[in-house]
N, C-alpha and C positions, 0 to 999 in steps of 0.2 A: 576645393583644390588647394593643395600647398604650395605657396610663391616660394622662392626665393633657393639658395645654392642650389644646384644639383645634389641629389639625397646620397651620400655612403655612409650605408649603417655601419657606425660603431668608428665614424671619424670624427673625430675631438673636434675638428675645424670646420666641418658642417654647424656644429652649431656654438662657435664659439662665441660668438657676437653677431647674429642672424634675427631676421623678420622675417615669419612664416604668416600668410592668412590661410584661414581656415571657413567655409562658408556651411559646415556642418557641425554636429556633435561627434559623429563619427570621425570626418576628418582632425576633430581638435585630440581624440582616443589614439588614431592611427598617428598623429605626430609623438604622442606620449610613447609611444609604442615605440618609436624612432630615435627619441630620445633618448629612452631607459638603454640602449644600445651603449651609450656611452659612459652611465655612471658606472662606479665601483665602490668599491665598499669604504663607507666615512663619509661618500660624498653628500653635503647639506644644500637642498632647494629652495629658495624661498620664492613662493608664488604669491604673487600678487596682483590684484585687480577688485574692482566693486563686485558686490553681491552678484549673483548671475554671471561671471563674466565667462568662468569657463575652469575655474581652478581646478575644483574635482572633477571636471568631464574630463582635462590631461592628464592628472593622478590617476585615475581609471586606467587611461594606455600603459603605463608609465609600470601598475599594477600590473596589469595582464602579460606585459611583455617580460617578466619573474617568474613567469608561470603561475601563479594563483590562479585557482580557479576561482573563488569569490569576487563579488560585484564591489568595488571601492565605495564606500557612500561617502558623501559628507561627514566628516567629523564634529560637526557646529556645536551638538549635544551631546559629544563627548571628546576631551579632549584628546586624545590619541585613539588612533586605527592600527592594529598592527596585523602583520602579512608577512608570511613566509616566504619568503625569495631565495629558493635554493639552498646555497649554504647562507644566506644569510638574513636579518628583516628589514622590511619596509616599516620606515614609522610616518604616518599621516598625520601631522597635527594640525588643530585648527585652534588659534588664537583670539577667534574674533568678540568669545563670551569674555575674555580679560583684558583687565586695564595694562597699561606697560607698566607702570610701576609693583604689580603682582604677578608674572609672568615666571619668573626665577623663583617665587615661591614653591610654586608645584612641582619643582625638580623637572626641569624640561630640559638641564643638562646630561640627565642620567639619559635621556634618547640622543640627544644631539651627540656628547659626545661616545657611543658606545660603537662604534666603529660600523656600524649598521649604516640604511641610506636612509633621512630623511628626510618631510616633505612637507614643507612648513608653511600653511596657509596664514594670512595678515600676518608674513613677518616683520612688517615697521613694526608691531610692539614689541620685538625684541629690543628694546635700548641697551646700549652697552655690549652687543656679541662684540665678539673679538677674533674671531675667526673670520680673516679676510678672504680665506679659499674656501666660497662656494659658489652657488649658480642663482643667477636672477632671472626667472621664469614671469614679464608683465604681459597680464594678457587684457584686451581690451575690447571688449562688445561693444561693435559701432551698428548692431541691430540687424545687419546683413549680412555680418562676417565676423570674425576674432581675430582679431591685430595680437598674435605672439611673438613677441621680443625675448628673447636668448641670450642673455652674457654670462661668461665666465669670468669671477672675478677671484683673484690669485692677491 
């Protein structure tokens, strides 16, 4: 079950700075689901939490409520996932096979900045972004539940 505001899809202040728990994989899908209500196009997430925690199980929601019908997977062994989101794309990326200091090599700007939404698994190795307008997605496996924190940072 999800804690925390009262739910209005597609209100900016739902989840502006919010903590949702989550006691399933489906519930942590249906908040992505909730979620994706309020991005628009440009906007950058960076998810973060240990292995397991829950990152692609919200990407999942987050995919599906764009309408794709394909299954989001893990991106680990490849760095980008991309998905058709109406007029526009989802980019999945997973950082966790790169050091920060190689990061910017692989042209990871050409997705961040192409006005699409992406969805940035281990973004602490981005060092140096400079885009202070995006969303901090930490999610936290306390082994009964998923501790997800929400800020929007501008």
């Amino acid at each position: 079950m999800v804690k925390s505001k009262k739910f209005n899809a597609g209100d900016l202040n739902t989840f502006k700075n919010s903590i949702f728990i989550t006691k399933t994989s489906e519930e942590t899908r249906n908040l992505g689901k909730k979620f994706a209500a309020v991005l628009k196009s440009g906007d950058i997430i960076f998810l973060k939490g240990n292995l397991g925690s829950g990152k692609t199980t919200f990407t999942q929601g987050v995919v599906k409520a764009f309408g794709n019908k394909g299954f989001a997977r893990s991106s680990s062994f490849m760095l980008v996932n991309e998905y058709d989101a109406n007029d526009l794309k989802l980019f999945h990326l997973d950082l966790y096979r790169l050091q920060p200091s190689s990061v910017w090599d692989v042209g990871i700007e050409d997705y961040i900045y192409s006005g699409n939404i992406s969805l940035i698994e281990w973004a602490d190795r981005l060092i140096g972004f400079e885009n202070d307008n995006h969303w901090n997605v930490e999610i936290e496996n306390t082994g009964s539940e998923r501790k997800i924190k929400i800020e929007k940072q501008k």
